[in-house]
KOLMIMAR-767398 format. One line per 5 residues: number of its first residue (from 0); for each residue x, y, z of N, C-alpha, C. Coordinates in pm, whole numbers, m for minus. Each point is the difference from the previous one (the first is absolute). Example, Ala and Ser with C-alpha at 12.3 -4.5 7.8 and 13.67 -1.06 7.14 Angstrom:
0) 1319,m569,780,m89,119,0,90,120,0 | m35,105,m72,82,119,6,m77,109,73
This chain:
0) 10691,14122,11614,17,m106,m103,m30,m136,63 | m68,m68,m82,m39,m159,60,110,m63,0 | m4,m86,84,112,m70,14,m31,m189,m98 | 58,m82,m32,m10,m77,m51,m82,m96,64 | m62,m13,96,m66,m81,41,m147,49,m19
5) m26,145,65,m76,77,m5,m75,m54,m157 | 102,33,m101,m38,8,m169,m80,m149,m7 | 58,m98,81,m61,m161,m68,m96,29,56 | m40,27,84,m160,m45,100,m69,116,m87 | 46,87,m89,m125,62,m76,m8,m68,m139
10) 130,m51,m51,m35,m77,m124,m57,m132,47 | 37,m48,59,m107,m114,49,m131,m32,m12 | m76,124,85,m135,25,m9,m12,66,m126 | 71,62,m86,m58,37,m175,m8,m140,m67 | 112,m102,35,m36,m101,m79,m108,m100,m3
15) m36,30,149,m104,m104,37,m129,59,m57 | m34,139,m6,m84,39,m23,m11,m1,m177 | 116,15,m96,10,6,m108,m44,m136,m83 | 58,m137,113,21,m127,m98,m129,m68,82 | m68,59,67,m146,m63,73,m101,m42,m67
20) 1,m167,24,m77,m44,m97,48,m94,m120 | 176,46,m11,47,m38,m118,75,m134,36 | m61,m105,m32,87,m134,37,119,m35,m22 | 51,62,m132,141,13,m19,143,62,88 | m72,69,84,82,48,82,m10,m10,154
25) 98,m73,71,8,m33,165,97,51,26 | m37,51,194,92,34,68,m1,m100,88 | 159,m53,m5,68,m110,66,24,59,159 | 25,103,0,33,83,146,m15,115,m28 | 35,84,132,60,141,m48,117,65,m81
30) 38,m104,m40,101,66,m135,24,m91,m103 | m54,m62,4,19,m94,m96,m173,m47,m110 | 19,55,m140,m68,m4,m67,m5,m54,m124 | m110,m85,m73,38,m74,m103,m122,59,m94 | 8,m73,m143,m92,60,m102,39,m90,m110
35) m143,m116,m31,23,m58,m134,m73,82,m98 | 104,m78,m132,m31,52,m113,m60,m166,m89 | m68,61,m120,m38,m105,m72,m110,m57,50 | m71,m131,m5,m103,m132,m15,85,m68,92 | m81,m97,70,89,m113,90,77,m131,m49
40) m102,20,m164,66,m111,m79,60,0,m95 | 28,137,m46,83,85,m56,154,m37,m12 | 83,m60,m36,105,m34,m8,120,131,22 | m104,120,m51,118,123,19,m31,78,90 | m67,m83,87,m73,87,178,127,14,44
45) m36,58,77,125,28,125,m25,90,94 | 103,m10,107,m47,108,144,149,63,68 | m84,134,36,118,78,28,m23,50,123 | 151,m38,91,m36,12,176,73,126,m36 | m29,135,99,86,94,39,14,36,194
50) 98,m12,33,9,m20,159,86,150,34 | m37,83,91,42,126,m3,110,m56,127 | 139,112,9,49,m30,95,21,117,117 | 37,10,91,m9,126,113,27,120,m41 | 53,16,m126,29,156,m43,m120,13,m95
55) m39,m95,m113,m129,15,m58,m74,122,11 | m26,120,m57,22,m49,m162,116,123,m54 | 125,m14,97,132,114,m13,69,m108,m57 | m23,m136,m20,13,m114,m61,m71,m74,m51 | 15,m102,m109,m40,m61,m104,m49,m101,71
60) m92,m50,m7,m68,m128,37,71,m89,m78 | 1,m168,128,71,m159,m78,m106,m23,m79 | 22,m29,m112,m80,m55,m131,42,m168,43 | m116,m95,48,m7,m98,m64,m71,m50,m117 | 56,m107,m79,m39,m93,m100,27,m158,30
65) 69,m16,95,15,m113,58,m135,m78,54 | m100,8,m42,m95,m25,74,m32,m132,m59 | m122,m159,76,m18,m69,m82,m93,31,m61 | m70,99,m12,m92,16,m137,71,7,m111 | 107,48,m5,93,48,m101,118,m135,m42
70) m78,m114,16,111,m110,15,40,m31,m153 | m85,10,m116,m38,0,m154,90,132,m86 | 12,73,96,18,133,m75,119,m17,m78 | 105,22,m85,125,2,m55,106,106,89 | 116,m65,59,53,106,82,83,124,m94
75) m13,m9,m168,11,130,m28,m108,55,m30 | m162,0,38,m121,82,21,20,14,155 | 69,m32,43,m38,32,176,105,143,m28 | 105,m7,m11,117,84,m7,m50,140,m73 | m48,m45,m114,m42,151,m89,m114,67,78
80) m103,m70,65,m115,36,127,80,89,85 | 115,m80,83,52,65,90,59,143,m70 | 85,m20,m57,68,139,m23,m82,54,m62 | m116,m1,m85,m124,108,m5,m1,91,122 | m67,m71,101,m37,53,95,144,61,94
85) 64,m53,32,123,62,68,61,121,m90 | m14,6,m132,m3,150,m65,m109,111,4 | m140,m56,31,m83,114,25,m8,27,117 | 82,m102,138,m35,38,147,124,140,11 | 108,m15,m100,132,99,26,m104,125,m1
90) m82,5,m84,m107,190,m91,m39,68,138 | m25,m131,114,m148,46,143,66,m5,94 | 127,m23,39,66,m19,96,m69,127,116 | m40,3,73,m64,63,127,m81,14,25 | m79,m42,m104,m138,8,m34,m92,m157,m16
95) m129,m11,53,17,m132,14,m106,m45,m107 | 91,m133,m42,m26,m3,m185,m23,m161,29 | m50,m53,56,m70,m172,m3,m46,51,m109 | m136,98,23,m124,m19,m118,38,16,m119 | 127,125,m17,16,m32,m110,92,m96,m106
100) 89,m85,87,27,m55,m31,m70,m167,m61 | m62,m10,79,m140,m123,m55,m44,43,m95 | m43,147,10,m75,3,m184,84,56,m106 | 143,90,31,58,m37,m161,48,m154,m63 | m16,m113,86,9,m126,m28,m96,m25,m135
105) m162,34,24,m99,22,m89,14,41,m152 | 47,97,3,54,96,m167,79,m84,m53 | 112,m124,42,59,m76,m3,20,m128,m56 | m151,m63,53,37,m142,32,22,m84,m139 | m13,67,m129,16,m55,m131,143,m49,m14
110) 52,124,40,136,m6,m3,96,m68,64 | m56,24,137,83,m46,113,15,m208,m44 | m139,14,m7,25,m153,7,m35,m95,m173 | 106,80,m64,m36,m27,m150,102,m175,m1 | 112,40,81,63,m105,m35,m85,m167,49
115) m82,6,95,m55,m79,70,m49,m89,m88 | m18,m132,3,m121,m103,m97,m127,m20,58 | m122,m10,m113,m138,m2,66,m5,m118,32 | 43,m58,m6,m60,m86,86,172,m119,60 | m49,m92,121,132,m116,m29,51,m48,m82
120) 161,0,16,54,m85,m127,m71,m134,m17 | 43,m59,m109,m35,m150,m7,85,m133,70 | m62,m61,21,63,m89,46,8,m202,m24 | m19,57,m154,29,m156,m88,74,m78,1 | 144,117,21,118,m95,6,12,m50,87
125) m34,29,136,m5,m81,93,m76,m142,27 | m103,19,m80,m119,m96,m41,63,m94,m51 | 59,31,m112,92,m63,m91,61,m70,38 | 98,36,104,91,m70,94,m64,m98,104 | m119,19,49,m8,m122,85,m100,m79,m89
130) m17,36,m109,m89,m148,m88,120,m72,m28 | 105,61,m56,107,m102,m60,96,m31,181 | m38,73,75,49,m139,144,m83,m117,4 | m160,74,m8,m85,m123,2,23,m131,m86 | 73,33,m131,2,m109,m129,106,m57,71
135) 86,65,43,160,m92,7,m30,m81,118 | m107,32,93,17,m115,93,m128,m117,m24 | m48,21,m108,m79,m121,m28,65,m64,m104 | 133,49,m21,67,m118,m149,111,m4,152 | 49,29,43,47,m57,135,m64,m103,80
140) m129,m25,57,m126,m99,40,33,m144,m109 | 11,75,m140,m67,m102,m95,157,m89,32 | 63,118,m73,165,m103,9,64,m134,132 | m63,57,85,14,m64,107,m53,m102,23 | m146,13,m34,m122,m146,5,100,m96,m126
145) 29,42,m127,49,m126,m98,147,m46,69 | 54,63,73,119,m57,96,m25,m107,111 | m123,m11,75,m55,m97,88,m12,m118,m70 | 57,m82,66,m18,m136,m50,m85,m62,12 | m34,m35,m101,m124,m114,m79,m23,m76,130
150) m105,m13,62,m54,m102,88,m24,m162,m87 | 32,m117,58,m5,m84,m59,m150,m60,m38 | m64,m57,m113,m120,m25,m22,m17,m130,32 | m87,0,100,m66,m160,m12,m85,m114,m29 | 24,m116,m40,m125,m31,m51,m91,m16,102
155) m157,m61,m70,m107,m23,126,81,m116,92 | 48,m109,m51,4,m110,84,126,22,117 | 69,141,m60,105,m15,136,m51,117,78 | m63,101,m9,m122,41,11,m75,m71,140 | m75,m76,m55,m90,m96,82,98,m79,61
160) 155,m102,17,31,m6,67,54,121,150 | 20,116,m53,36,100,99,m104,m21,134 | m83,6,m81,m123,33,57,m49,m78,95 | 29,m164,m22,m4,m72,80,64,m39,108 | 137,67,m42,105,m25,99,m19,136,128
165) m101,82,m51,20,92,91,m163,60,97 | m9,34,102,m107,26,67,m137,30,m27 | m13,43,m137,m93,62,m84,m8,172,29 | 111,27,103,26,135,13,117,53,m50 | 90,m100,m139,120,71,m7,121,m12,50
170) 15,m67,148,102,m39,32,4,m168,6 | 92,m64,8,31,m102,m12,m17,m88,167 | m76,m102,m48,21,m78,165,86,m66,27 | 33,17,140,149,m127,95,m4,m130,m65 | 127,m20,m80,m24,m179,m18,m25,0,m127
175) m21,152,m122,m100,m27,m127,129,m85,m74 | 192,m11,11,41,m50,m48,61,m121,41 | m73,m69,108,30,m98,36,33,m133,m90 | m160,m11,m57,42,m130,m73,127,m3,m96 | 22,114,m79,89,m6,m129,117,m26,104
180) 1,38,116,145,0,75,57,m156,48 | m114,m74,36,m75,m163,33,65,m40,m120 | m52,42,m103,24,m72,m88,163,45,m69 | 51,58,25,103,19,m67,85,m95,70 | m16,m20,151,102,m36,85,9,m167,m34
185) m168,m25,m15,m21,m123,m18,72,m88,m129 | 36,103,m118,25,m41,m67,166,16,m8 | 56,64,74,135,37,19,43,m155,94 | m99,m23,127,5,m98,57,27,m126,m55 | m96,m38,m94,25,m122,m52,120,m26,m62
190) 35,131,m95,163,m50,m90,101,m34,124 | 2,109,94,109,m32,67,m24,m155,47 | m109,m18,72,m21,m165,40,38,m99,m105 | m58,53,m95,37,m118,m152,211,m38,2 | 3,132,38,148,41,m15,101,m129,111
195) m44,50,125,31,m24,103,14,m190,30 | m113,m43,m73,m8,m136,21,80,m68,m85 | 30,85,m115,83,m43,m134,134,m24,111 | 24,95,18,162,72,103,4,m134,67 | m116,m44,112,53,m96,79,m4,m144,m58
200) m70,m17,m82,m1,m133,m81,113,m37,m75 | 83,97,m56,100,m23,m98,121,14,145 | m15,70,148,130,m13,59,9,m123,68 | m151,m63,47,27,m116,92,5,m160,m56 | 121,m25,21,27,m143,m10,m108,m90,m60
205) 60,m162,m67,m129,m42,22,30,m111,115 | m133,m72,83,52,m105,89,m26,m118,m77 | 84,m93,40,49,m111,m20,m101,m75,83 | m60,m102,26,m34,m117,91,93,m105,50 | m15,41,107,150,m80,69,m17,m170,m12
210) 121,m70,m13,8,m139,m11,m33,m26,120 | m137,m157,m28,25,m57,148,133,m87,m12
């Protein structure tokens, strides 16, 4: 009697020789084997790993569906896939059943993957949602600009004084408020003087001319 190792290295070479040629089906290693089903753009594609383990095939091969080809799939079409197949691997148990397990998938696939949608959901509402972010932050923008305060308007002539008072680059030159300052003092100056002479005229005596 073959022993379980013995059995893979002859199903091995049946599979290679069976699926030769067939792009749908790769061997990842020596025990580990995959097989798509469907179109690539197929929304109800999908791929099925089977990885034998050291007793193989006195045991059931790991069924993956975890795969990222399978990232679209609905995880109750992955589930009904799986236990398909984990009910027809119980029928072959010693017997080594990769092959046939890849193709009763076939007789199947109406079924298996009825629940699936052809194609991606939609995704409007999401659309939806960032047009109306987009609106709220341009009546946010707007609200904000009529909150900035009014810059003051000027006429030409104060305007053209700026202008003079300043470099012709915008900033203002050393000294541009000198005169008004000249002149303020000057005119502060005089009252007090006006003031001041009043003060001493009305405190000092008058003189007399002495008798000869």
């Amino acid at each position: 009697m073959s022993t379980p190792l013995e059995q893979q290295t002859d199903e091995r070479e049946a599979l290679q020789s069976i699926y030769e040629g067939d792009e749908r089906f790769k061997e990842i290693d020596a025990t580990t084997f995959q097989y798509k089903y469907g179109e690539e753009d197929d929304y109800k594609s999908f791929l099925v790993e089977l990885k034998w383990g050291e007793k193989y095939p006195d045991e059931a091969p790991t069924i993956n569906m975890n795969t990222f080809y399978n990232r679209s799939l609905l995880p109750a079409v992955k589930e009904g896939i799986q236990a398909a197949l984990s009910t027809e691997a119980e029928q072959w148990l010693g017997c080594g059943m990769t092959y046939t397990l890849f193709e009763c998938l076939k007789d199947n696939l109406e079924q298996l993957t009825a629940a699936q949608p052809e194609s991606a959901p939609s995704v409007a509402i999401v659309d939806e949602g960032v047009g109306a972010l987009k609106i709220s932050d341009a009546d946010a923008e707007a609200d904000a600009r009529k909150k900035e305060p009014k810059k003051e308007q000027l006429t030409k002539a104060q305007k053209r004084r700026q202008w003079e008072r300043s470099d012709h680059k915008g900033d203002r030159a050393r000294g541009w408020d000198w005169v008004d300052l000249v002149k303020h003092l000057s005119q502060t100056g005089s009252k007090d003087d006006a003031q001041s002479s009043t003060e001493i005229s009305t405190s000092t005596p008058a003189l007399h001319p002495l008798n000869n």
